[in-house]
Short mmCIF file of the C-alpha atoms (twelve columns), coordinates in Angstrom:
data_MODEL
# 
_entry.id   MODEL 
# 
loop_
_atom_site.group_PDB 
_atom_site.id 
_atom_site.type_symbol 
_atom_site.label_atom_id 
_atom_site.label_alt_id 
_atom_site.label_comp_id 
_atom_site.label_asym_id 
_atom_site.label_seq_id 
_atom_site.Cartn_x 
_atom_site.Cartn_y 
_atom_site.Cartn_z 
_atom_site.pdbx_PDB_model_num 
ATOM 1   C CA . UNK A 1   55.538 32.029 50.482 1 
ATOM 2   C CA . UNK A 2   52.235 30.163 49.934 1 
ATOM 3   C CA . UNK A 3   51.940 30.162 53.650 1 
ATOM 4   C CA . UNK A 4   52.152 33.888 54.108 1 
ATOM 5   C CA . UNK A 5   49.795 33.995 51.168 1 
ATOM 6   C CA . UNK A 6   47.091 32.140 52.513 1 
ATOM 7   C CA . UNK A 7   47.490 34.424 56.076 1 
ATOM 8   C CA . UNK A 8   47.352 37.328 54.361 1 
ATOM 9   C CA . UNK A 9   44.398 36.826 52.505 1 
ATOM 10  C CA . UNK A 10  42.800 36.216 55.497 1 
ATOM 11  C CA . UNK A 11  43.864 38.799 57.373 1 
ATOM 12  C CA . UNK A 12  42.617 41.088 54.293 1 
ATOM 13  C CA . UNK A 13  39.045 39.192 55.115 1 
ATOM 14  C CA . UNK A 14  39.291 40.290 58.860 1 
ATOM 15  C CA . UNK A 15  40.573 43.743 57.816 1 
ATOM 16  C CA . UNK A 16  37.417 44.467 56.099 1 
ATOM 17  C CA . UNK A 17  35.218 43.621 59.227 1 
ATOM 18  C CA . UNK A 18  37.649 45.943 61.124 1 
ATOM 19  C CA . UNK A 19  36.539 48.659 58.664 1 
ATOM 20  C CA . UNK A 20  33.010 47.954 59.049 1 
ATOM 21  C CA . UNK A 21  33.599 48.156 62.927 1 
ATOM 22  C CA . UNK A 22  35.602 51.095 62.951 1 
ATOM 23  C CA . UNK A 23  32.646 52.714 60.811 1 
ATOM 24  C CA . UNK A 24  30.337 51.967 63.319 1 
ATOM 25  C CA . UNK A 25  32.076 53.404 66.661 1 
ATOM 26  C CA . UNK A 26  33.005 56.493 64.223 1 
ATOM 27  C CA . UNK A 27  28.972 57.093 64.001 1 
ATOM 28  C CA . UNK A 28  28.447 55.722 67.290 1 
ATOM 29  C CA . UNK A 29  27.352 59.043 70.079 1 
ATOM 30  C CA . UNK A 30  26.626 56.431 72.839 1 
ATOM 31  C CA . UNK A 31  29.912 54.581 72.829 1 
ATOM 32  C CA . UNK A 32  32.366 55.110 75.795 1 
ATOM 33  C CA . UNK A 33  35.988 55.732 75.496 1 
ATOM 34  C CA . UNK A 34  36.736 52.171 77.121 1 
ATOM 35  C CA . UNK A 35  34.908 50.816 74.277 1 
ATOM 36  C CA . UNK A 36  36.607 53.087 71.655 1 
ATOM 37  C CA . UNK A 37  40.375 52.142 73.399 1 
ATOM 38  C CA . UNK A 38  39.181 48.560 73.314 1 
ATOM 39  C CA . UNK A 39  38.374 48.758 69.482 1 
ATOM 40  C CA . UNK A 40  41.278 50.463 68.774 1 
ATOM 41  C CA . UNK A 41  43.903 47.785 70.606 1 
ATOM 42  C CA . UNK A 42  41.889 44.911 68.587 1 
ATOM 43  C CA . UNK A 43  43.146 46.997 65.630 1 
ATOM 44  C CA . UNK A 44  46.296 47.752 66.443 1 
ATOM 45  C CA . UNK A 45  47.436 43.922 67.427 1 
ATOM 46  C CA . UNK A 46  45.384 42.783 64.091 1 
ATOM 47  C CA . UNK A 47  48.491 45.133 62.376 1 
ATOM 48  C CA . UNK A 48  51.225 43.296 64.860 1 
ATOM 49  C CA . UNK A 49  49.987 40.132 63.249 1 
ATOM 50  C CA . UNK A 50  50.169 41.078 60.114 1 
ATOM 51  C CA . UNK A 51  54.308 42.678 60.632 1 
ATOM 52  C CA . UNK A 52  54.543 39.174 62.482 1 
ATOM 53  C CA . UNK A 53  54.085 37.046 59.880 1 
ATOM 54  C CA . UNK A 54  55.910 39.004 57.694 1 
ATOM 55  C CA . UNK A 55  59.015 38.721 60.013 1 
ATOM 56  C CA . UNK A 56  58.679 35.118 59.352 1 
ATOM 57  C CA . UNK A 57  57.960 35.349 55.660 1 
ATOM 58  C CA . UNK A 58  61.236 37.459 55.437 1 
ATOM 59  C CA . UNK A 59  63.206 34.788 57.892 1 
ATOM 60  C CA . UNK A 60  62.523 32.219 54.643 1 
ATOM 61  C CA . UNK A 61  62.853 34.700 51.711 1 
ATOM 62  C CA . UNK A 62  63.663 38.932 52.545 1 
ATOM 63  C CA . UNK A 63  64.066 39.142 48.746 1 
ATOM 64  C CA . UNK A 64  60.773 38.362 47.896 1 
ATOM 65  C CA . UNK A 65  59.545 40.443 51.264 1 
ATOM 66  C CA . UNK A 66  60.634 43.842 49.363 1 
ATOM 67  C CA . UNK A 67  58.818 43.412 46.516 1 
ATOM 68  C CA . UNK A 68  55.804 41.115 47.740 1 
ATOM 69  C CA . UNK A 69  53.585 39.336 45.044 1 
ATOM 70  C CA . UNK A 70  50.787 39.115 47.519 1 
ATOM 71  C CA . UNK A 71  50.611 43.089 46.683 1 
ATOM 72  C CA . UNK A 72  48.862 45.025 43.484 1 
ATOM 73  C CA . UNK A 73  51.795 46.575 41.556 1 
ATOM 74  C CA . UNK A 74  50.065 49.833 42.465 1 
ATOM 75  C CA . UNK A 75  50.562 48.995 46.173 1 
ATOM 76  C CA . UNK A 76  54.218 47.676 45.132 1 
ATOM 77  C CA . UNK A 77  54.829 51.147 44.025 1 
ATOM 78  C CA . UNK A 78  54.229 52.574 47.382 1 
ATOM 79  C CA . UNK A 79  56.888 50.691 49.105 1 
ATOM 80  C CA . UNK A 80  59.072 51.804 51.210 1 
ATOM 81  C CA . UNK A 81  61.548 49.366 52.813 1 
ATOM 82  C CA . UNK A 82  59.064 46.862 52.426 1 
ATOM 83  C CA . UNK A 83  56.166 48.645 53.902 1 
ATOM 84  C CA . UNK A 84  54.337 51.801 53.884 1 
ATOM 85  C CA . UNK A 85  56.460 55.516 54.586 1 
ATOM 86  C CA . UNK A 86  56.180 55.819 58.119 1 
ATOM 87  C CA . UNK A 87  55.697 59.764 57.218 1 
ATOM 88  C CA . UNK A 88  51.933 58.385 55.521 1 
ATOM 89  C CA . UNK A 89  50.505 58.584 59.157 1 
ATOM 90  C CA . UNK A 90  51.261 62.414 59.354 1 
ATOM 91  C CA . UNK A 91  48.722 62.104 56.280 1 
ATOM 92  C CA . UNK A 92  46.095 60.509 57.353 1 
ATOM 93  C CA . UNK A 93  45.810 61.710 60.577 1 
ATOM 94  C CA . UNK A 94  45.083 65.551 59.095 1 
ATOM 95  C CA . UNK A 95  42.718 63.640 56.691 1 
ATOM 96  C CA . UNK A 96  41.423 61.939 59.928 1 
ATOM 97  C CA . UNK A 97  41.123 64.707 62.171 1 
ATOM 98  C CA . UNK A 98  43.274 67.631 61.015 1 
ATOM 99  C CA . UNK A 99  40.353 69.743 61.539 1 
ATOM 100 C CA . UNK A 100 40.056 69.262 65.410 1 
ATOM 101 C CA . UNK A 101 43.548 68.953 66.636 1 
ATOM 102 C CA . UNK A 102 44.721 71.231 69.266 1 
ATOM 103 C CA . UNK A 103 47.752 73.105 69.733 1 
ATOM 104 C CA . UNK A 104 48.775 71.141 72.253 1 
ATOM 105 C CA . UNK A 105 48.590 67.816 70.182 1 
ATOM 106 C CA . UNK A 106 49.753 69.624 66.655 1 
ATOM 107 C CA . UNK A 107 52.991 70.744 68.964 1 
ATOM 108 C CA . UNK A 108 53.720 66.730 70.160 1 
ATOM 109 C CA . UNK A 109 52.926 65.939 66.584 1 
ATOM 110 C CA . UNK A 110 55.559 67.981 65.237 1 
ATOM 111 C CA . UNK A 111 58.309 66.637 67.629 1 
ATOM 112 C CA . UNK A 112 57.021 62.731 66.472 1 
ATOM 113 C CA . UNK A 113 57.783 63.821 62.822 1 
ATOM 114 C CA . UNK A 114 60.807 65.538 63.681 1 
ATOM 115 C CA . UNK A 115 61.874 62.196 65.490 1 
ATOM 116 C CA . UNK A 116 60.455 60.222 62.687 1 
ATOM 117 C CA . UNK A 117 62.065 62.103 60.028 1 
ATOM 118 C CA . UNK A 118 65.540 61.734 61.182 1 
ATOM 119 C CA . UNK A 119 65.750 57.940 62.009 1 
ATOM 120 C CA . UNK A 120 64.090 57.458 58.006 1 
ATOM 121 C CA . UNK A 121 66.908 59.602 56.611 1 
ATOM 122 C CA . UNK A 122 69.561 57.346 58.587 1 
ATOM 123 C CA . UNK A 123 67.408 54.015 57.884 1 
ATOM 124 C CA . UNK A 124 67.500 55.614 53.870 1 
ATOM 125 C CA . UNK A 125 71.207 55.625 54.399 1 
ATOM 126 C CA . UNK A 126 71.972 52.344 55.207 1 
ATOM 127 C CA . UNK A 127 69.618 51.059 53.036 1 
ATOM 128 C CA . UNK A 128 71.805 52.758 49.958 1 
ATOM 129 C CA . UNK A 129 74.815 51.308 51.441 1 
ATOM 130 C CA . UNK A 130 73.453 47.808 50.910 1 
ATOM 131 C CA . UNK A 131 72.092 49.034 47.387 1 
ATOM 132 C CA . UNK A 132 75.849 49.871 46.686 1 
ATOM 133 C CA . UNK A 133 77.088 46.415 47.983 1 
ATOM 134 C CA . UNK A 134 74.920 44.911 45.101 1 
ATOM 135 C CA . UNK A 135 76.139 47.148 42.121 1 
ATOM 136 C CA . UNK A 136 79.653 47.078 43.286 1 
ATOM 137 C CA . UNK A 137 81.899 43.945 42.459 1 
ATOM 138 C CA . UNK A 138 82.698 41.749 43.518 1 
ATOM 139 C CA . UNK A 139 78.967 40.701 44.660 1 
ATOM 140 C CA . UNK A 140 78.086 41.955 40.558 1 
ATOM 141 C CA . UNK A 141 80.317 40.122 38.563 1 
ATOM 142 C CA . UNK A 142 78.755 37.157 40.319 1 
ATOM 143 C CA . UNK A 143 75.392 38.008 40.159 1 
ATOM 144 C CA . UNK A 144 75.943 38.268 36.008 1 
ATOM 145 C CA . UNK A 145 77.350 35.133 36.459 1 
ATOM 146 C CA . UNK A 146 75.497 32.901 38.343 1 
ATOM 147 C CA . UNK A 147 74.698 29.614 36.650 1 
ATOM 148 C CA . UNK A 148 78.957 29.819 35.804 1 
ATOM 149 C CA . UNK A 149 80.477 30.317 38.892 1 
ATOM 150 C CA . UNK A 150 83.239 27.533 39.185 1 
ATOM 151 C CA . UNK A 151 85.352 26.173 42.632 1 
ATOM 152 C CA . UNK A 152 85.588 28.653 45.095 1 
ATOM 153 C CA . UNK A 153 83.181 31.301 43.382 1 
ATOM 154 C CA . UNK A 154 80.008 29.036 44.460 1 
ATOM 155 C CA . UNK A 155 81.116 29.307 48.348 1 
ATOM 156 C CA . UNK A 156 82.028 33.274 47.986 1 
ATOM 157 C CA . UNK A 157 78.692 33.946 46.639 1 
ATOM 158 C CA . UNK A 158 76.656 31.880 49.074 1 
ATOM 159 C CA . UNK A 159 78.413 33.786 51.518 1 
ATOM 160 C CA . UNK A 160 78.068 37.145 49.904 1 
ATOM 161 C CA . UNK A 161 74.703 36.609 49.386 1 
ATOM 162 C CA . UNK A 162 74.206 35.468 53.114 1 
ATOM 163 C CA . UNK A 163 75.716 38.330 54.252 1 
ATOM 164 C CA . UNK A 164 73.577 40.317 51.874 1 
ATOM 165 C CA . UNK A 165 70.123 38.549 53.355 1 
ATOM 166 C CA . UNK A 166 71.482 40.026 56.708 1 
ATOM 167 C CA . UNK A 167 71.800 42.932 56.155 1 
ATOM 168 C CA . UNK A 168 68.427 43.511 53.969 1 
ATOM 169 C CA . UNK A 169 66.728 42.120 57.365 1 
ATOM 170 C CA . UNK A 170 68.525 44.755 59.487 1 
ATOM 171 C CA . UNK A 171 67.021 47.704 57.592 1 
ATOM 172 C CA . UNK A 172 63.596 46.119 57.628 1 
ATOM 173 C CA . UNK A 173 63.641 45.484 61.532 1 
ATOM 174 C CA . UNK A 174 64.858 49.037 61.335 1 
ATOM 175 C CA . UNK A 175 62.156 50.277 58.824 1 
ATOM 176 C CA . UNK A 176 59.375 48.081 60.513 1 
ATOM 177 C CA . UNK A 177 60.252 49.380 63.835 1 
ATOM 178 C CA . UNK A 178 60.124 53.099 62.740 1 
ATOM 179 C CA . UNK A 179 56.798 52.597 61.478 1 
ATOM 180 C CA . UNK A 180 55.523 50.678 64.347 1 
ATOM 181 C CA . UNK A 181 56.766 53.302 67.033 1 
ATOM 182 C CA . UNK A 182 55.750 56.293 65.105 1 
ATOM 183 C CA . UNK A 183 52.293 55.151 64.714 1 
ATOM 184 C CA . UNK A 184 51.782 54.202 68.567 1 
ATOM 185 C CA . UNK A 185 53.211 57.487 69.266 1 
ATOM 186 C CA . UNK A 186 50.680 59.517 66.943 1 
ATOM 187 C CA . UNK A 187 48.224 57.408 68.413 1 
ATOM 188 C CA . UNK A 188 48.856 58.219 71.776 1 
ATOM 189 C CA . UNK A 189 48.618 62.155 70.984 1 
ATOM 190 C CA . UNK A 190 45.192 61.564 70.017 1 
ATOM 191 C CA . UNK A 191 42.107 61.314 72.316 1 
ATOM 192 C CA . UNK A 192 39.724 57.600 71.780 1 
ATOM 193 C CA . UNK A 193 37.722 59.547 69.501 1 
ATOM 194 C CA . UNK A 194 40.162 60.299 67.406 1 
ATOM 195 C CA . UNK A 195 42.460 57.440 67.406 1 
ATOM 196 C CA . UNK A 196 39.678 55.675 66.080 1 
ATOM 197 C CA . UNK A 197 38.718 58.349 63.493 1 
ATOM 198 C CA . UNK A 198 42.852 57.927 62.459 1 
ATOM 199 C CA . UNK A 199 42.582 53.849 62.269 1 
ATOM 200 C CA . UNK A 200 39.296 54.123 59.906 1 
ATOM 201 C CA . UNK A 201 41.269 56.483 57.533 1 
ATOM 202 C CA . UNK A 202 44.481 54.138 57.783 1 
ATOM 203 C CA . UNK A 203 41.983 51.260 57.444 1 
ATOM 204 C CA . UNK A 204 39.883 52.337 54.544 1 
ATOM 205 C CA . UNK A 205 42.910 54.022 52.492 1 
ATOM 206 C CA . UNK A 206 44.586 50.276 52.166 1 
ATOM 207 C CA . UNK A 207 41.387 48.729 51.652 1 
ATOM 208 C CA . UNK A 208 40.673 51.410 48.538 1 
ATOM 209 C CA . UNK A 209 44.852 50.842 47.772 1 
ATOM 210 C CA . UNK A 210 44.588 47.625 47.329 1 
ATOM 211 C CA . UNK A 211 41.047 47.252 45.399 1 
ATOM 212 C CA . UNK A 212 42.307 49.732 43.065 1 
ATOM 213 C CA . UNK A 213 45.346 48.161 42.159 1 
ATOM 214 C CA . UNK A 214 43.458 44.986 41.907 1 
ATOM 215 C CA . UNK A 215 41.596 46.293 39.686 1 
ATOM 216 C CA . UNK A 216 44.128 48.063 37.638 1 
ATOM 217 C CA . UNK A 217 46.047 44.681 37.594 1 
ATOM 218 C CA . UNK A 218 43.154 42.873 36.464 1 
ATOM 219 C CA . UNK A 219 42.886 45.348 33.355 1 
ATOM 220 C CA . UNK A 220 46.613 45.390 32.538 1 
ATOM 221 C CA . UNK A 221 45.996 41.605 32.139 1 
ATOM 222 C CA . UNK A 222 42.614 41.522 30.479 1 
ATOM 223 C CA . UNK A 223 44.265 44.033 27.771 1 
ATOM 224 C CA . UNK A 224 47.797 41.597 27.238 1 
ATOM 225 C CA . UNK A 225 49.974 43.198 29.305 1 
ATOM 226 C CA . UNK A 226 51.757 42.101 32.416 1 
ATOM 227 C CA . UNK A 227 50.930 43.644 35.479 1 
ATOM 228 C CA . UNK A 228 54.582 44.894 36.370 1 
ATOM 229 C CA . UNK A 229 55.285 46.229 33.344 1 
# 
């Protein structure tokens, strides 16, 4: 993972110019809506990098992709399915530009959420099957005994664990895929103006996410205690 590390931190770098950019068009009274749609794409595929690499990161380790230790345990906490709840972007955007929205666009909002909402409740359900699979033998016994497995155990958990990996990476596909169609969708409701108003509130809440929980990690270990505790 030291790989995905070293992306992500700078990806967090180029994030932070983003914001600054973002900022400016916000403020901007000249700017065009080609430039706004331009700025706005340049976001948008700096986030498909980002679920890129993570698609590979989870290809060598999906384990380690659900609870990431490239993340604050604050942002940890937020997790769902190994990302952010794809209802968040119902959030922001009233934070964003609640105030302004139009009928029109509040009614197409409301059927994206209603959308949204059931494909998370069926993704949620799968996602407790394969919780299940782990608590329920005989995937449990083994997992209490790994390090004593003898013969034919060592070859039944390889493969239950294999089959295990799979499935994990079928929800997030699923989960990643909700959130990356929900957000385009949103987006597309919006007018340029607003879309970018929506990415500078999506941009600066995980910028302020993650420097807080940086910072709350930092004091968890400057005090003695571990940062997941």
């Amino acid at each position: 993972m030291e790989a995905f590390t070293a992306f992500f931190e700078g990806w967090l770098v180029r994030q932070q110019d983003f914001l600054h950019k973002l900022l400016a068009m916000s403020r901007s009274s000249n700017a065009t809506d080609e430039q706004r749609l331009q700025l706005v794409e340049q976001v948008i595929n700096h986030y498909r990098e980002y679920y890129d690499e993570k698609f590979k990161a989870a290809n060598h380790d999906v384990f380690v992709v659900f609870s990431p230790p490239w993340l604050s345990s604050f942002e940890r906490s937020l997790l769902w399915i190994a990302g952010f709840k794809p209802a968040t972007i119902f959030e922001l955007v009233t934070g964003a530009v609640g105030h302004e929205l139009t009928a029109e666009q509040m009614e197409k909002l409301e059927v994206v959420r209603a959308a949204m909402t059931r494909e998370e409740r069926e993704i949620e359900t799968v996602m407790a099957r394969v919780q299940e699979s782990v608590a329920a033998p005989p995937l449990s016994d083994m997992l209490r005994r790994v390090g004593r497995l003898v013969d034919g155990e060592v070859t039944d958990f390889d493969t239950a664990m294999g089959e295990l990996k799979t499935a994990m990476m079928t929800v997030m596909e699923k989960a990643e895929a909700l959130r990356g169609s929900t957000f385009l969708r949103v987006v597309e409701v919006l007018t340029p103006r607003q879309a970018v108003m929506l990415l500078l509130e999506v941009t600066r809440f995980q910028v302020q996410v993650r420097q807080w929980g940086s910072e709350r990690d930092a004091r968890r270990i400057d005090s003695g205690f571990d940062s997941d505790e």
